[in-house]
N, C-alpha and C positions, 0 to 999 in steps of 0.2 A: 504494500500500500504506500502511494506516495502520498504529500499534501496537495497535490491535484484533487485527491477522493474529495478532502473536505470541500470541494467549492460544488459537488453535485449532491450533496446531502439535501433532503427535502422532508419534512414530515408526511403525514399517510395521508393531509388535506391537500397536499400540493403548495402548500406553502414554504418559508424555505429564508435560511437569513441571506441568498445571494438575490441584488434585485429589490425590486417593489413588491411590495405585495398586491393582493388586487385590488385595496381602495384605495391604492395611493397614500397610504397614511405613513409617514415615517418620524413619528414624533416621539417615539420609542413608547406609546403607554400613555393613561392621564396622570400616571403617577410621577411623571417622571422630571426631575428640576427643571425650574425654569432656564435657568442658565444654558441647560442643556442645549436646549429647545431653540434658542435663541445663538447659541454660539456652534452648532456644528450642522455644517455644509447638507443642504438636502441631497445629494448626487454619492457622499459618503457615510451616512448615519446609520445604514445598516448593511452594507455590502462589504466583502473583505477586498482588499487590494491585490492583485493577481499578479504573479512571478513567473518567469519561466522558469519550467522544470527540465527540460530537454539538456542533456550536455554540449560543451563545447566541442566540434570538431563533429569525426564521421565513425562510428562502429567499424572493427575488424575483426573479422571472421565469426565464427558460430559464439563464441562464449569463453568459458574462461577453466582452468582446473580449480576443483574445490576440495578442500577439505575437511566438509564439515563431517563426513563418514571414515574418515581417515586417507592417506595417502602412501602408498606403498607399491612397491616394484620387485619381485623376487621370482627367485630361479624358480619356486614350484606357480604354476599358473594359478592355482588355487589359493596361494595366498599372496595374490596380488591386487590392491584395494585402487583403482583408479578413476575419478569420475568426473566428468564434466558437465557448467553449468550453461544451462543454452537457452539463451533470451530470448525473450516473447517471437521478435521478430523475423526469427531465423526456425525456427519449435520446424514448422511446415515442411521444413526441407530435409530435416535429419532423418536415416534409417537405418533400421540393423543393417550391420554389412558397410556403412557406408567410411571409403577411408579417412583420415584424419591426420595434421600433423599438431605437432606440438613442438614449442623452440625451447632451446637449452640458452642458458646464458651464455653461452659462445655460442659459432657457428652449426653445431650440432640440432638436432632434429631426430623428434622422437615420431615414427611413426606407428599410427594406432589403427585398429579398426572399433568400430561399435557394434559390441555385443548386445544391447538393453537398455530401452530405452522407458523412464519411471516419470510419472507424477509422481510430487508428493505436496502435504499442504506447508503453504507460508506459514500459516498464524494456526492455534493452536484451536481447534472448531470441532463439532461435533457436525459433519453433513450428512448423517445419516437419519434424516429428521424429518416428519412430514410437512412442516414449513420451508424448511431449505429444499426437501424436494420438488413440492408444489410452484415457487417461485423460481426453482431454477427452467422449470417448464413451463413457466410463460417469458422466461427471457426468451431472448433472440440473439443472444450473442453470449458466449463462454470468455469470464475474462481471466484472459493467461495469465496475467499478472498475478491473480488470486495463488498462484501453484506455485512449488518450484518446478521445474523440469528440468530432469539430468541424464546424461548417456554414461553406458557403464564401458569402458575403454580396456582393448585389449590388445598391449605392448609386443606389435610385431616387429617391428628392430630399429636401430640407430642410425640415421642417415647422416653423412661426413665427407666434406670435401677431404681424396686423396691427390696429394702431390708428388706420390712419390715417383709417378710416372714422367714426372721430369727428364730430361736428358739430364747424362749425368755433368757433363762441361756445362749446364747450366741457360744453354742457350736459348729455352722451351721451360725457363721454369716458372711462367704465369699460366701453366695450363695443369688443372685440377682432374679429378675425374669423382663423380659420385659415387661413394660408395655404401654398404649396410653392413652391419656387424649385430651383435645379438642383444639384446636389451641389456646395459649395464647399469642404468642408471635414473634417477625418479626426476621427472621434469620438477620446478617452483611452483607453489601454491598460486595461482593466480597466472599461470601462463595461457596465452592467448590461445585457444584454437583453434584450427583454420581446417577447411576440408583441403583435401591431397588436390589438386585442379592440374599439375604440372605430371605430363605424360612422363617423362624421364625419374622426377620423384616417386609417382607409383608404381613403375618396371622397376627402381632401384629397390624399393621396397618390399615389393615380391617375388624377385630375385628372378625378371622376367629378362631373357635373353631382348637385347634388341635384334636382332638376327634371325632368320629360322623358316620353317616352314607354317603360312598362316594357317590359324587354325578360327580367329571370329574376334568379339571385340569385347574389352570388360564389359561388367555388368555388375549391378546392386541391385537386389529385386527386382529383378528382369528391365530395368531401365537401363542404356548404355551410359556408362563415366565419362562424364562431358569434360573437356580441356578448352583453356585459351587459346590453342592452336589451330591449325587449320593441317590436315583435318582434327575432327575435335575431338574424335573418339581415340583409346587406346586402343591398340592391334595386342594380341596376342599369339605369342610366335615359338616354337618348337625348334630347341636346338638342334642344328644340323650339318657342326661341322667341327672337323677333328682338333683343332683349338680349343675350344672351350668342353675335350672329350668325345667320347663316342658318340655318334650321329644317334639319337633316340632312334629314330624309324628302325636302327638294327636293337633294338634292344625291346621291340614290340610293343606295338598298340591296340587297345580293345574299345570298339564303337559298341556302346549298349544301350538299348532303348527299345519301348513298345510300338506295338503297331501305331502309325499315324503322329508318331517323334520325331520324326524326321530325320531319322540315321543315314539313308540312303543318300539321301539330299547332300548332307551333312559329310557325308563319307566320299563321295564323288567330289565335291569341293574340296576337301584334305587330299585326295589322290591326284587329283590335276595340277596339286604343287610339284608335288614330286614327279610329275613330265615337263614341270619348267623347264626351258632351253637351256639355262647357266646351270643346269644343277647337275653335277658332276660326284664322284666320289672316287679317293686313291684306292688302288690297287696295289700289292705287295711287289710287284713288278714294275714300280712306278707308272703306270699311264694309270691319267684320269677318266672313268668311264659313266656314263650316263645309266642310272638303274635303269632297270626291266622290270616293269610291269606286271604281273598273272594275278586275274583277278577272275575265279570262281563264281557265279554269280545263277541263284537259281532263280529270279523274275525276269529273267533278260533286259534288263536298266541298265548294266553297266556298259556293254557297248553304243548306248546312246552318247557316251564320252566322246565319239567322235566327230558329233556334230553340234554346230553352235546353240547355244539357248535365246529363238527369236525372241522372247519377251526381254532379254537386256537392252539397254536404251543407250544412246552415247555420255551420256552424264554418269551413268553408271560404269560403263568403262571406261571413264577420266578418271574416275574417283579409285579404281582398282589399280591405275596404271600410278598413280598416285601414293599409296600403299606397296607399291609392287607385290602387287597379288598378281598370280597367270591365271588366267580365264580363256575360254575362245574354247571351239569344238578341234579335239586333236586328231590330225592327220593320220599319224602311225600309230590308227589301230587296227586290231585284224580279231573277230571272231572266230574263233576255230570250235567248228560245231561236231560234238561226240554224234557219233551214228547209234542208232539200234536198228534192227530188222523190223520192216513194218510201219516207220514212228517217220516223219517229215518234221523239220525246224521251217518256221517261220519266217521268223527274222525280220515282220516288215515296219519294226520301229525304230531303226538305225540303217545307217548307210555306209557301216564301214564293211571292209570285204569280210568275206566269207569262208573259210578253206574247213572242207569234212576231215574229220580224222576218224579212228579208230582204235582200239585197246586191243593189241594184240595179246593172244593168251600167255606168249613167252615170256612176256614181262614178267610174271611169275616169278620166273627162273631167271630169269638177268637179274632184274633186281632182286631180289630173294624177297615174296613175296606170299609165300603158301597161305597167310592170314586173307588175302584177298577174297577166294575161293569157300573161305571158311565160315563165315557170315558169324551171328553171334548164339548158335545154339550149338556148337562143337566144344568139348570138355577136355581139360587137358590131356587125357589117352588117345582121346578119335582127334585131336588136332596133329599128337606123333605122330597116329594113323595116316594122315592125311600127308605129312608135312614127307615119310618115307617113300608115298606111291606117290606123289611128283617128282621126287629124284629118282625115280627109277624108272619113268615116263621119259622123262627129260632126258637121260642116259641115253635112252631106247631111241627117242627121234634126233638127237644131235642137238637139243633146247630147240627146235624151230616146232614141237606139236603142237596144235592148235585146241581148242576147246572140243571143238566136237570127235578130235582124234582121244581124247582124256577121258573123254565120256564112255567112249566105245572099248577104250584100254582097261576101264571100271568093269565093264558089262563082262567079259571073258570070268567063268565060271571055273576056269582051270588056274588065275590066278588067286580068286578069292578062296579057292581049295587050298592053292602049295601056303601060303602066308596062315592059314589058320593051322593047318601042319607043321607048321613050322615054328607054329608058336610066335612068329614076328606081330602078325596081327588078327585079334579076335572075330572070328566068322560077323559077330555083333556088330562087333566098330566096325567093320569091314563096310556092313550095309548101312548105318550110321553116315559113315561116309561119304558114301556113295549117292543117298538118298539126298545128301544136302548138297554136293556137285551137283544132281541135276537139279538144283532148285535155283542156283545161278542163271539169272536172266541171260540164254543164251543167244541174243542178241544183239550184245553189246560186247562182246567177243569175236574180234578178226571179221569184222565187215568190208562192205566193200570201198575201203576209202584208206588212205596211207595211212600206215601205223603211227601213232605220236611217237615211239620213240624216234622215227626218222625224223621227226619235224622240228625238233629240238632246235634249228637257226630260227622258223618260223615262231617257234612257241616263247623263246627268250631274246628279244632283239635288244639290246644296248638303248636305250630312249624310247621303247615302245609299248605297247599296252597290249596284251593278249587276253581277252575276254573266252572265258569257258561257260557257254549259258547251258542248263539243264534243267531247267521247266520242262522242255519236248518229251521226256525220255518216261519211257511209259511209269516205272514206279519209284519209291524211295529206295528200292536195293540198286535196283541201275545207279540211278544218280551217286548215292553211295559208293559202288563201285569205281564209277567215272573220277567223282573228287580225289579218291582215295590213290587211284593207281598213278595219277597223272602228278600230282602234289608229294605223291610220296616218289616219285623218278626224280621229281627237281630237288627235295630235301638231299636223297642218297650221292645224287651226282655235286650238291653242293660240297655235302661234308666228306666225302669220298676223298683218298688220295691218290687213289685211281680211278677218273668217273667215267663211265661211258661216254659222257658229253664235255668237252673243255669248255662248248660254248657256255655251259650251265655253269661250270666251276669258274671260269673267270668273267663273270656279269655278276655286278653288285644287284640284288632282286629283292623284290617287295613283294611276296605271298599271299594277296587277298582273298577272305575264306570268309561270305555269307554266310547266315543261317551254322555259324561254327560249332552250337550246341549238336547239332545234328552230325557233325565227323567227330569230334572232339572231347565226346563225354566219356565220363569214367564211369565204366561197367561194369559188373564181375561176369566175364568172358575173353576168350584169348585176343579174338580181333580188337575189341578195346583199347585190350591191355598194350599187346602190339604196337599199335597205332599210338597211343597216348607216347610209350617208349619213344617211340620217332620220334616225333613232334616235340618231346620233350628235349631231345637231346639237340634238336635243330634250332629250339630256343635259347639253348644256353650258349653254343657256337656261331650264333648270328652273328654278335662282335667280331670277333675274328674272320667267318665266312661273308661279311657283308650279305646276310640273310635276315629280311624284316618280315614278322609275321604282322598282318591288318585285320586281326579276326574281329568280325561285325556280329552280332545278335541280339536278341530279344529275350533268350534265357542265358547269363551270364552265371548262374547260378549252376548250371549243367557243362562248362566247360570244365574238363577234368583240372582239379589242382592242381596238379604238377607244369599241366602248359602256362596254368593261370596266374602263380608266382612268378615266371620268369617274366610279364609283360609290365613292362614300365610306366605306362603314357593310359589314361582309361578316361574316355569321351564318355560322359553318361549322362546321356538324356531322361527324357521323362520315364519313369518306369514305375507301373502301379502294381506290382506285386513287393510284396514284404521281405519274402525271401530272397529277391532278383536285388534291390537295392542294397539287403546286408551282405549280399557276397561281395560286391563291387569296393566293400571295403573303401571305403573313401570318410573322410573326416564328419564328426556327428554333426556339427552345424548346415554341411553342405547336404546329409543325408534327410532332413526333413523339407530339403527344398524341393528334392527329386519329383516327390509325387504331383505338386503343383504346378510343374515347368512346364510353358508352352511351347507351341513346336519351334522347334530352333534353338531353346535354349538349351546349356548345357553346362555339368561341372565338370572341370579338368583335372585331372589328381596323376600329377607325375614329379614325383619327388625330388628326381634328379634333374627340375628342368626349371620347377618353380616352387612356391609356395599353391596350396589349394587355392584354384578359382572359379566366377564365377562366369561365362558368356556369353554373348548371344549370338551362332553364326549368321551368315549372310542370307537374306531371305530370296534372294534370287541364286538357282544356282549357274556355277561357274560354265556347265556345259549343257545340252538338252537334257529334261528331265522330264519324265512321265509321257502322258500321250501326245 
């Protein structure tokens, strides 16, 4: 309350000592001296004299530190007491989430976020009252001043001009650099606070690379962090070069989000980075080579990459070229479409070429492969089963047998006699076996169209995009199989030190895997088991192999643990299942945003890139998208 209140004081008749009253009478009373009456001015005898209350000068920033709750900064976060007071005038603009700086008596700078934000009351009242109810419900206006209002502030780190990047003779040594270090220290009671507005102070502060692959723009409760700059938003960017360490993309990324989140969208914009024209990566044999592309995709969208998105506008692509974000529909892509017997691909929502392949049944045996065949109802005695009579197939044809030669090699009645005679294998498992070989969709075996192992120049081009779409393909065991043989040739010839393919061994590659809960989950079954093996071990060697896994989905909760600890970088959109948001393991403040996020937003949790944040990507995408 200031002395302003007194001059709007009124009694319940409307009368009031500021003013005339309504008869004009201001003689103060008939009681009152005469002297009075006669010696003081009619224009002041019952009115107070009015002051300005407003200060000198102009308000900066939100408020001030207070410490009427105490003031405190310590190593455990929980007992860390920090709050700030925020006037009437600025109340409307403050949010959880929203950054914060705070100044040190030198040059130093405390940067915050806001955890919680409190009323509380000024003056010591009971308004739980049916009068203060009743009146505060015929007001028309809430007045702030009645409250205090405070944010409860959470010390992300110490922002400090460094010099030591000087040259050392001295030549260069007005040139600082900004840097962060970890909260040592408790700002002054009464320090000003200001929101973060300086793009440079909020990347230093959550320790966002200036450099990278884009990924969208901050955010606070889904509004984007506005700056005095031009442009005014922050970019948010994904380390991606071996200076500042390992390229994240080889250290794995997970896109999660439900139906109608916008993942695809989302995920197509993040991959058309990585066919920018400058983006290069070293080789152990010095040359710098442009990653390769492979991107598994069961709605056939991703070959849409190669054609532009008509709805961008040229204002839109000023502002990206501005950003250096790459956008535009990409030339070098090539569809390479799995055959099955019977089954036609489409293809008429993209215009990039086309080339049919096939899964030759050898692959098997090149790659060592017997789990392929073996789907997930074989136990560990009928998978030895199984894993014996392909090597002794394989022997028999030179590795060139084909499936329906496998089949028929099964059917001989003279060998499932000598093998149970023999005690190698049980008449049982025999038919066990046998029954689940012919249950392999044998249509997708050695068709009429070049094997993918020969396509291998086609399948991994140095700057290019190879889309595997499998919608067409009559069932989920097909598709399965397809994913599996073709993903798991380019994993083997990666980490291989003898690969079948050198094209595959010396291409730095980006492994994109749709619907990943679906190849990728942990089972209790051999093929699972197998498969998870690989994949696992392909996660851990990506550093070294320049091998980046991009698994996308909607149950993040079903990709088996083992692939799931190794991925670094996790895109998570809106996701309304309970389970699917606690796997995704990401920090508890960002995990009650999940369920709320509309499409396009998103939180980023990549430990070694940044602090947790919060996005929003690009509502247009980078290349055609949809119909």
């Amino acid at each position: 309350m200031g002395l302003e209140d007194f001059s709007d004081f009124s009694t319940d008749d409307g009368g009031g000592s500021d003013g005339d009253d309504s008869s004009g009478d201001t003689s103060g009373g008939p009681d009152a001296p005469a002297e009075t009456l006669e010696e003081e001015p009619e224009s002041t005898a019952s009115s107070f004299q009015r002051y300005a209350m407003e200060p000198v000068g102009e308000d900066a920033g939100l408020g001030t530190i207070s410490v009427s709750q105490g003031l405190r900064v310590a190593e455990e976060g929980d007992d860390t007491t920090l709050r700030a007071f925020i006037t009437t005038g600025n109340r409307e603009s403050v949010r959880i989430g929203t950054y914060l700086l705070v100044p040190y008596p030198d040059d130093e700078r405390l940067f915050c976020r806001i955890t919680a934000l409190e009323y509380a009351q000024e003056f010591q009242s009971d308004d739980a009252t049916e009068i203060h109810a009743r009146r505060q419900m015929r007001r028309n206006e809430f007045e702030e001043r009645d409250y205090k209002f405070t944010a409860t502030l959470e010390p992300v780190a110490v922002l400090f001009e460094d010099d030591s990047s000087a040259d050392a003779d001295g030549s260069d040594a007005d040139r600082t650099e900004l840097k962060r270090r970890m909260t040592d220290r408790v700002p002054k009671p009464g320090a000003v606070v200001r929101e973060a507005t300086d793009a440079t102070d909020i990347k230093t502060g959550l320790n966002i690379p200036e450099k990278g692959v884009f990924l969208g723009h901050l955010s606070v409760g889904g509004e984007k962090i506005r700056t005095a700059a031009e442009p005014p938003t922050v970019d948010y960017r994904i380390a991606d070069d071996y200076a500042d360490g390992d390229p994240l993309v080889f250290r794995h990324t997970l896109v999660a989000g439900g139906t109608g989140s916008g993942k695809t969208h989302a995920s197509k914009n993040v991959l058309r980075q990585y066919l920018a024209e400058d983006r290069r990566y070293p080789m152990d044999d010095g040359r710098r080579v442009a990653p390769a592309l492979v991107q598994f995709d069961p709605q056939d969208e991703y070959a849409q990459m190669h054609d532009d998105n008509p709805e961008m506008d040229d204002a839109f692509r000023r502002r990206l070229d501005r950003e250096g974000v790459a956008y535009g529909g990409y030339d070098d892509t090539v569809a390479l479409i799995p055959t099955e017997a019977g089954v036609e691909y489409g293809g008429g929502s993209h215009r990039a070429e086309q080339l049919r392949f096939t899964v030759p049944f050898s692959i098997v045996d090149e790659y060592d492969m017997p789990w392929l065949v073996a789907g997930a109802s074989l136990n560990d005695n009928q998978y030895g089963a199984l894993t014996h009579l392909l090597s002794r197939f394989f022997r028999q044809t030179g590795g060139e047998g084909t499936y329906r030669e496998f089949c028929a090699f099964l059917d001989d009645p003279a060998l499932k006699e000598e093998l149970d005679e023999s005690g190698r294998v049980h008449e049982a498992t025999f038919d066990a076996v046998k029954r689940r070989v012919h249950g392999v969709p044998s249509g997708v075996f050695d068709g009429d169209a070049a094997a993918i192992t020969e396509l291998d120049h086609e399948l991994v081009r140095p700057g290019g995009l190879s889309v595997v779409p499998t919608y067409h393909l009559s069932s989920s065991r097909a598709k399965e199989l397809v994913v599996l043989a073709v993903s798991t040739m380019l994993v083997d010839d990666k980490l291989s030190n003898s690969p079948n393919s050198e094209r595959i061994k010396r291409t730095p590659m980006i492994l994109g895997m749709d619907e990943a809960h679906n190849f990728l989950s942990e089972a209790d079954n051999v093929q699972a088991r197998k498969v998870v093996q690989k994949f696992t071990e392909a996660a851990k060697q990506g550093r070294k192999e320049r091998l980046g896994l991009f698994l996308i989905t909607q149950d993040p909760q079903d990709v088996a643990e083992p692939v799931f600890k190794q991925v670094n970088t996790k895109v998570v959109l809106n996701l309304g299942d309970e389970d699917a948001i606690q796997s995704v393991n990401i920090p508890a403040n960002l995990q009650q945003k999940v369920p709320y996020m509309e499409k396009g937003q998103m939180v980023v949790y990549s430990p070694d890139n940044s602090d947790p944040v919060e996005l929003i990507g690009l509502s247009t995408c980078l290349t055609r998208h949809g119909e």
